[in-house]
C-alpha positions in Angstrom: 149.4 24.2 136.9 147.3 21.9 134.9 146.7 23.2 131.1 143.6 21.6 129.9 142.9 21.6 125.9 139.5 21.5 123.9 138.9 19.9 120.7 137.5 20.7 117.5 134.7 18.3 116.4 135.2 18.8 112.4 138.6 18.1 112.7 138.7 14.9 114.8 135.8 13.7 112.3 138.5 14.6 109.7 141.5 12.8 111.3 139.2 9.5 111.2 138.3 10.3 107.6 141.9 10.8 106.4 142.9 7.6 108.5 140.7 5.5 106.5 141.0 6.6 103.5 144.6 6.0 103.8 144.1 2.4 105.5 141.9 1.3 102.2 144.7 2.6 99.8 147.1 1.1 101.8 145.2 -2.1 102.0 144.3 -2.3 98.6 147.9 -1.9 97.5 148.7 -4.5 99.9 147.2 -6.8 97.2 149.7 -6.2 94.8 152.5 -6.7 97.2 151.7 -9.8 97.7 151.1 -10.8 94.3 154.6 -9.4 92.9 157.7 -10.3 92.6 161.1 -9.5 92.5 161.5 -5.7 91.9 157.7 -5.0 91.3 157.3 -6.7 95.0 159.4 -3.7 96.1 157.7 -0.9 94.4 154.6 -2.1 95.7 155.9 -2.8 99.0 157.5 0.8 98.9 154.3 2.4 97.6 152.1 0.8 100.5 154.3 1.8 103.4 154.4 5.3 102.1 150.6 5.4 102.0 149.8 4.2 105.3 152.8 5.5 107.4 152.2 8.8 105.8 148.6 7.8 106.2 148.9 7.4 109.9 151.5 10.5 110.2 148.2 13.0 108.7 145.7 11.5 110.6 148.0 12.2 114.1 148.9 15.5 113.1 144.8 16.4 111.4 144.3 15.4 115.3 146.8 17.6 116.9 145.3 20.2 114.9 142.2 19.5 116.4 143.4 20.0 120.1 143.4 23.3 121.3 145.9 24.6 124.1 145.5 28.1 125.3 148.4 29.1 124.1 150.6 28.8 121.0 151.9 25.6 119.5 154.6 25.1 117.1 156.6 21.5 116.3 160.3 20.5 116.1 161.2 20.0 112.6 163.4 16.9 113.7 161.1 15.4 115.5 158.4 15.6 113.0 160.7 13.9 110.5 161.6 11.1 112.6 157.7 10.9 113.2 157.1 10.3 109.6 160.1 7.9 108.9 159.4 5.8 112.4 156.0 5.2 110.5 157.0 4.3 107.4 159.5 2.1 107.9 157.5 0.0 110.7 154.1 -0.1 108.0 156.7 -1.0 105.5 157.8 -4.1 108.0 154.2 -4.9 108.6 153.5 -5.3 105.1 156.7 -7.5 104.3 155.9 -9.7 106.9 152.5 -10.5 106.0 152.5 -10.7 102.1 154.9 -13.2 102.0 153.6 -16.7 101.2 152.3 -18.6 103.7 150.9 -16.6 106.3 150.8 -18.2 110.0 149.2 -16.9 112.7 152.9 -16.0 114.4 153.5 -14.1 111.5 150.2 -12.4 110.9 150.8 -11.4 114.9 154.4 -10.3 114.4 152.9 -8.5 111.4 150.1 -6.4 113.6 152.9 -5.9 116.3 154.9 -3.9 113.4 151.6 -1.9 112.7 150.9 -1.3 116.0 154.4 0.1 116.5 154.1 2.2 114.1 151.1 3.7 115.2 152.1 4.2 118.9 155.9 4.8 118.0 154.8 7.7 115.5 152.2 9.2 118.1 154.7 9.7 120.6 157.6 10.8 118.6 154.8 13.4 117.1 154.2 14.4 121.1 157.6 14.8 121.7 158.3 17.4 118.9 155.7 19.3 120.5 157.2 22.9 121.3 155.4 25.6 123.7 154.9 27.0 127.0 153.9 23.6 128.4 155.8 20.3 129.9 154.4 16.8 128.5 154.4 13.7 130.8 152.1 10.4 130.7 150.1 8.2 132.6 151.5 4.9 132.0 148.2 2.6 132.4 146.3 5.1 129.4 150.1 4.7 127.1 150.3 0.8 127.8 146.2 1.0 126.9 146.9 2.9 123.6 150.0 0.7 122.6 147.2 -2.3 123.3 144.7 -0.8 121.1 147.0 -0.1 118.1 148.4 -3.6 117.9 145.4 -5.5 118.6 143.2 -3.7 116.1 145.9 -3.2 113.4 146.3 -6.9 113.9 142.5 -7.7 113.0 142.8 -5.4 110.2 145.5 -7.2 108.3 143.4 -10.5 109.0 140.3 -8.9 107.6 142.6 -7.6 104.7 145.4 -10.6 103.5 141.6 -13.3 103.7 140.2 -11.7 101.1 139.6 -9.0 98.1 136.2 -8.6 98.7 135.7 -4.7 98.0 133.0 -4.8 101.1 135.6 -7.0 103.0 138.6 -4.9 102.9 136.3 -1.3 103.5 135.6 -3.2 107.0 139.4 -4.0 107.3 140.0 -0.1 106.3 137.6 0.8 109.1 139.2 -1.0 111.8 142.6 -0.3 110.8 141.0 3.6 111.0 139.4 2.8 114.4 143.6 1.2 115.3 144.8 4.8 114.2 142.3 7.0 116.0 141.6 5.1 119.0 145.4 4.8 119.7 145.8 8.5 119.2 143.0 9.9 121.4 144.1 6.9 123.9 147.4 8.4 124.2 146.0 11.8 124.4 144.0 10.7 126.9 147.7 9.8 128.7 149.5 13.0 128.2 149.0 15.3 131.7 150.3 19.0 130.1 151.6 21.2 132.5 152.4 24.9 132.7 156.3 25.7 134.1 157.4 29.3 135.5 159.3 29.6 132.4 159.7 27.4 129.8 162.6 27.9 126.7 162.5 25.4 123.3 166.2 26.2 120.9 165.6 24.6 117.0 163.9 25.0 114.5 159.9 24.7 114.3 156.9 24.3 112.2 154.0 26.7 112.7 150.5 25.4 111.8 150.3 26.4 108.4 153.6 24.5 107.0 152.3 21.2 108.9 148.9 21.7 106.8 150.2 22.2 103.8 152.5 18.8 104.3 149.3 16.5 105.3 147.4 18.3 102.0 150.6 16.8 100.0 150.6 13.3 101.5 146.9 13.1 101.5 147.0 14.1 97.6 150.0 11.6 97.1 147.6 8.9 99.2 144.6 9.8 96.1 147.4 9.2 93.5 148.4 6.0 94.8 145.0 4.5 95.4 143.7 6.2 91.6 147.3 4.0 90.3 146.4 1.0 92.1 142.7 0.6 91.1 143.9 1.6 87.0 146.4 -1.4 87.4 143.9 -3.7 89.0 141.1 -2.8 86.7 143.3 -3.4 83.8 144.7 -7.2 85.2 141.0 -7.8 85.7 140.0 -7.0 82.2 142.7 -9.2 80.7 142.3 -11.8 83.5 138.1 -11.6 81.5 139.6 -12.0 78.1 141.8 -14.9 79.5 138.9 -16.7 80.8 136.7 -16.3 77.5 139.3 -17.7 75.4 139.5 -20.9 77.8 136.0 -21.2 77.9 135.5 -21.0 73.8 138.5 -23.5 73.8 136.8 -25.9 76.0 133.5 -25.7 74.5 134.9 -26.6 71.0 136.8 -29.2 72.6 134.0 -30.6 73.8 131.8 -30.6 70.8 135.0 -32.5 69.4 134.3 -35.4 71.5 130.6 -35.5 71.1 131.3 -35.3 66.8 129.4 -38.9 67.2 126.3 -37.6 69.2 126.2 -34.2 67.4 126.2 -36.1 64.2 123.3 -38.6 65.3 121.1 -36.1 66.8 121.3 -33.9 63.3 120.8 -37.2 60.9 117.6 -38.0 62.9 115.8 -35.3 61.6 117.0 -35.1 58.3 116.7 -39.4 57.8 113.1 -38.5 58.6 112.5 -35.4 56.6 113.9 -37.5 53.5 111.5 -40.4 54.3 108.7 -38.0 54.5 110.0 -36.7 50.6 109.8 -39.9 49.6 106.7 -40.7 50.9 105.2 -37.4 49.5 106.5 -38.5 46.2 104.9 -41.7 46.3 101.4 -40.0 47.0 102.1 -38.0 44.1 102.6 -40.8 41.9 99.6 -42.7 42.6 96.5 -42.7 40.5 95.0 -40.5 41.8 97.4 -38.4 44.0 96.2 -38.6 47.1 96.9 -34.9 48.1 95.8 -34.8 51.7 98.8 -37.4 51.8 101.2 -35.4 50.6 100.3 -32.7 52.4 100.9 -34.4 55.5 104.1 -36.0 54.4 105.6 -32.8 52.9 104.5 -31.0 56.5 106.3 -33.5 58.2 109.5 -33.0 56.2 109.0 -29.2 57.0 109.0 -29.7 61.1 112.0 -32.2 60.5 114.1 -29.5 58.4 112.9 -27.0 61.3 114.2 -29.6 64.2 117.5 -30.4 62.7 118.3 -25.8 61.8 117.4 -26.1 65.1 119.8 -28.6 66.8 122.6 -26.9 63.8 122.0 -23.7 65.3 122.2 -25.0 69.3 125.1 -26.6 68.7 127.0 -23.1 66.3 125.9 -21.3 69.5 128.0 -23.4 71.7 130.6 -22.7 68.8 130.5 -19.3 68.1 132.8 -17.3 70.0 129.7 -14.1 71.6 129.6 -11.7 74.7 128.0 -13.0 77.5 124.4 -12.9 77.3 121.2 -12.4 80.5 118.2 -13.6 78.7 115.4 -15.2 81.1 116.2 -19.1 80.8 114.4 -22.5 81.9 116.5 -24.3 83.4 114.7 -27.9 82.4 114.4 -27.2 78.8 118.3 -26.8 78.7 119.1 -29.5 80.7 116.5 -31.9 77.8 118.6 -30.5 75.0 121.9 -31.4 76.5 120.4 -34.9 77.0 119.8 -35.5 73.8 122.9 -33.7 72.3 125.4 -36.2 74.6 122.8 -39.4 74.0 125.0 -41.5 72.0 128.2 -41.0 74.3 126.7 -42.1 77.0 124.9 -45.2 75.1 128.6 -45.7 74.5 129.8 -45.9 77.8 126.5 -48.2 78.8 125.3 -45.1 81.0 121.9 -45.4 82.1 121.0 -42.1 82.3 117.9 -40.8 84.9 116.3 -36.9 84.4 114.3 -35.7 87.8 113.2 -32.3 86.7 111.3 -30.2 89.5 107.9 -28.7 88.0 107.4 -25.2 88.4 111.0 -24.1 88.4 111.2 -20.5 88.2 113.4 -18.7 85.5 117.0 -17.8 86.0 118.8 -14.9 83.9 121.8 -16.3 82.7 123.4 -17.0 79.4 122.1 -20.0 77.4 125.3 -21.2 75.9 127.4 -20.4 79.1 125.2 -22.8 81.7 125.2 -25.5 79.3 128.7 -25.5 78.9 128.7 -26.3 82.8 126.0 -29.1 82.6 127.4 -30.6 79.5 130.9 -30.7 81.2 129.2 -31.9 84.5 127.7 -34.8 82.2 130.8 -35.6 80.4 133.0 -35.9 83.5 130.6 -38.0 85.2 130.4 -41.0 82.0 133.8 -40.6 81.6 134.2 -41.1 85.4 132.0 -44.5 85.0 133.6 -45.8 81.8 136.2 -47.2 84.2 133.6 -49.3 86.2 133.3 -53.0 85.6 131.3 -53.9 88.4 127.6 -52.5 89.3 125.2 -50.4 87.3 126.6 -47.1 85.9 123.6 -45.0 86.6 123.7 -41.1 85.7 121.1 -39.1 87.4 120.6 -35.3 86.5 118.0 -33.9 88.9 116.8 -30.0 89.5 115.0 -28.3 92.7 115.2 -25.3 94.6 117.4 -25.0 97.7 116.6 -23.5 100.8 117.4 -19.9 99.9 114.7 -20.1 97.2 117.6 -20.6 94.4 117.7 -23.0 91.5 119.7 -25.7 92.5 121.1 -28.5 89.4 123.0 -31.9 90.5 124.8 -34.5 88.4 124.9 -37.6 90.0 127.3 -40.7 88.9 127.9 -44.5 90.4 131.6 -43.9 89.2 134.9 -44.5 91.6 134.1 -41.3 93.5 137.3 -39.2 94.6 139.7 -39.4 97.6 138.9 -36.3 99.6 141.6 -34.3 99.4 140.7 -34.1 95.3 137.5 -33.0 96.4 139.0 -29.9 98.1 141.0 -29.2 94.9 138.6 -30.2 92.6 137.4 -26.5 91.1 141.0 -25.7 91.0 143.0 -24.4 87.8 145.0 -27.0 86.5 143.5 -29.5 88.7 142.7 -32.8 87.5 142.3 -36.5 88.4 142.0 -37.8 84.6 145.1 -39.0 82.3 145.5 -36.5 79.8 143.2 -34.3 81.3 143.7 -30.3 81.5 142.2 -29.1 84.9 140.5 -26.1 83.2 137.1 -27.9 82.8 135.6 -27.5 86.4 137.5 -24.3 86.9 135.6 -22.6 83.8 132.3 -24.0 85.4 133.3 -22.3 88.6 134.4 -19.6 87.0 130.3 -19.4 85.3 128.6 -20.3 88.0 130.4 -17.6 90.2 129.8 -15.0 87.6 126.0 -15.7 87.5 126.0 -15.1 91.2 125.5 -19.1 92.0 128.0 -21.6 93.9 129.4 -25.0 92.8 130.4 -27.4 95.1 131.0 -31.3 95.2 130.0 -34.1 97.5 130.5 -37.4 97.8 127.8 -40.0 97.6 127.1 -42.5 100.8 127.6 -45.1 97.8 129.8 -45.2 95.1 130.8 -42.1 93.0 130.1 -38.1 93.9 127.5 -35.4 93.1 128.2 -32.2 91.2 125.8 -29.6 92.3 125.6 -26.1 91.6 123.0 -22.8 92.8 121.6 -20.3 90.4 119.7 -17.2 91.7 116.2 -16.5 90.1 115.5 -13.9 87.6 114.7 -11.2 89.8 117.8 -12.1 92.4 120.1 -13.1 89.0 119.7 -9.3 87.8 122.3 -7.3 89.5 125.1 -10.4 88.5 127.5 -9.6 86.4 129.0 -11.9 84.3 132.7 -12.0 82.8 133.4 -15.1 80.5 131.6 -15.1 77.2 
């Protein structure tokens, strides 16, 4: 005779609940297994099977809960062990396989083909330790459709996850690994055919209902603690990964003010030259029989604005300096881009840079940091005379232009004549320790990534149909800029 179970709805929406939350802990542990190394690796490797093969273990058994037979239940204690371990160790293999470096397509397969055993090996071993007045067999096609399921959707989920470590990404990659768990388990439900024998006689021990809740409240409390330890550790890297930034930005910033000492130092004497010609000439006035006051007036007025203009350059240029927490003040773009002219004026008169300024009317504000968005124009600028110093034949032409994009942003491009760059140095270009120049550091385009990202904008390059390349970066408006957050002061 057929014996036909029910379900209970708050329990299957539980199962799917505990399977997810134990897929994003597992998955966001996965991140430090494939960052670490030697023993660490291990830990973290140890730590992430535990969480999702005792992840996928709950969920099963939350769902066995939830099926109702007309009679009692009770589990084999071996069984239910091997359940457990069958699950670890195949997550464990999954996760070795695809966290280390250089992930293929065959392994990120073999990787889902692990998962997926463990999934479908722990479902059926759970079945098995099944004990009661029933007898368990299977319709193959709905088994060979569950194993299906749990390898092809675990296998999306670990290519969701390993891309990237987008928050929003890997929730998706928890959900499908959740929808792996639970659709393979209610598939292979959907397989078993119960039966009810004459007489039917189980010898071992068992585990009523009770005992089997209490061990999915303990793994699902060690599943909090490991996702709590794992986001503490990450939140701490981040924090010092911050500081680590800040530090190579101030560094580069006076670095760069080092190399412009010659146009820093012309662009403060022009003021002050003509605040001291406007003393004398006030003087002169005064001397004269009779003073002509209205002179003086004018002259010493004159001498006032100058003073004002050169604080003013003085206190631009301590501001690029000066070591401060990132700052979101509402910004023109244009007026910074005119200081930064004038600040790097004499190295590019140096370097016989003709130097062309197409700045869009009617630009609306960004929200940004001053100091931090010059730093990546006045690097942009630098790189792109020091890029034509080395040209001996044709103009060297500079051209700084801004617009808007198609998405409504800000959009700011640096274009040179220079020797342009082979493209595989374009596809490297932003990255740390990157660089194309002797001597150079390959920090400079990877702090203006770094600043641009933060800001919420992109930075790419692209090279010209003529000679050289154009730096171009987005900035979102002041309304779009405000939920940004920015790291690097």
């Amino acid at each position: 005779m057929f014996v036909t179970g029910t379900y209970d709805p708050y329990l299957v929406a539980l199962s799917i609940l505990v399977a997810g939350f134990a897929s994003y802990t597992a998955l966001d542990l996965g991140e430090n297994v494939a960052l670490a190394q030697g023993p660490t690796h291990r830990i973290w490797l140890a730590a992430a099977a535990l969480t999702l093969g005792g992840g996928i273990w709950s969920m099963h058994f939350v769902a066995m809960l939830a099926f109702v037979l007309p009679m009692p239940m009770s589990y084999d204690v071996g069984l239910t062990v091997l359940s457990l371990m069958l699950a670890i160790l195949a997550t464990g293999g999954g996760f070795y396989v695809i966290s280390r470096p250089g992930v293929s397509r065959p392994r990120l397969f073999l990787s889902g083909v692990f998962m997926g055993i463990a999934i479908s090996g722990m479902h059926y071993t759970g079945m098995a330790a099944m004990r009661g007045p029933v007898e368990l067999s299977y319709d193959p096609l709905w088994v060979a459709l569950s194993v299906i399921i749990a390898i092809g959707a675990a296998t999306a989920a670990l290519w969701l996850a390993f891309r990237t470590k987008d928050t929003g990404r890997k929730l998706a990659a928890a959900i499908v690994m959740a929808i792996a768990i639970s659709g393979m388990h209610y598939t292979g439900m959907r397989a078993a055919v119960f039966t009810a024998p004459a007489t039917m006689a189980h010898e071992g021990a068992t585990l009523d209902q009770n005992t089997l809740v209490l061990a999915i409240a303990g793994i699902t409390l060690a599943d909090l603690a490991a996702l709590f330890a794992s986001v503490s550790k990450r939140n701490r890297a981040e924090e010092a990964l911050r500081q680590t930034r800040a530090e190579l930005a101030h560094i580069q910033r006076v670095t760069t003010m080092g190399e412009l000492a010659a146009s820093i130092s012309h662009e403060v004497m022009q003021p002050l030259g003509a605040g001291v010609t406007n003393a004398e000439a006030a003087l002169r006035w005064l001397s004269a029989q009779p003073p002509d006051l209205d002179e003086v007036r004018q002259a010493i007025g004159g001498a006032v604005k100058d003073g004002r203009r050169a604080l003013e350059i003085i206190g631009r240029i301590r501001s690029l300096i000066k070591k401060e927490p990132p700052r979101k003040d509402a910004l023109e773009v244009n007026e910074a881009i005119v200081e930064l002219i004038a600040l790097s004026r004499d190295e590019v008169m140096k370097n016989n840079v003709s130097v062309q300024a197409q700045l869009a009317e009617g630009l609306p504000l960004i929200q940004g940091d001053r100091v931090q968005l010059q730093q990546v124009i006045l690097n942009l600028i630098i790189n792109a005379v020091e890029a034509m110093s080395g040209v001996s034949e044709g103009s060297r032409r500079l051209l700084i232009a801004t617009g808007k994009d198609a998405s409504g942003r800000v959009l700011v491009s640096v274009q040179d004549s220079g020797p342009g760059l082979k493209p595989e140095s374009v596809e490297r270009l932003f990255d740390s320790f990157y660089t194309t120049k002797p001597g150079g550091t390959g920090m400079g385009l990877s702090i203006c990534r770094s600043i641009v990202e933060a800001h919420g904008g992109r930075i790419w390059a692209t090279p010209n149909a003529g000679p050289g390349i154009t730096m171009q970066f987005t900035l979102p408006i002041n309304d779009q800029a405000t939920a940004s957050g920015m790291g690097i002061s």
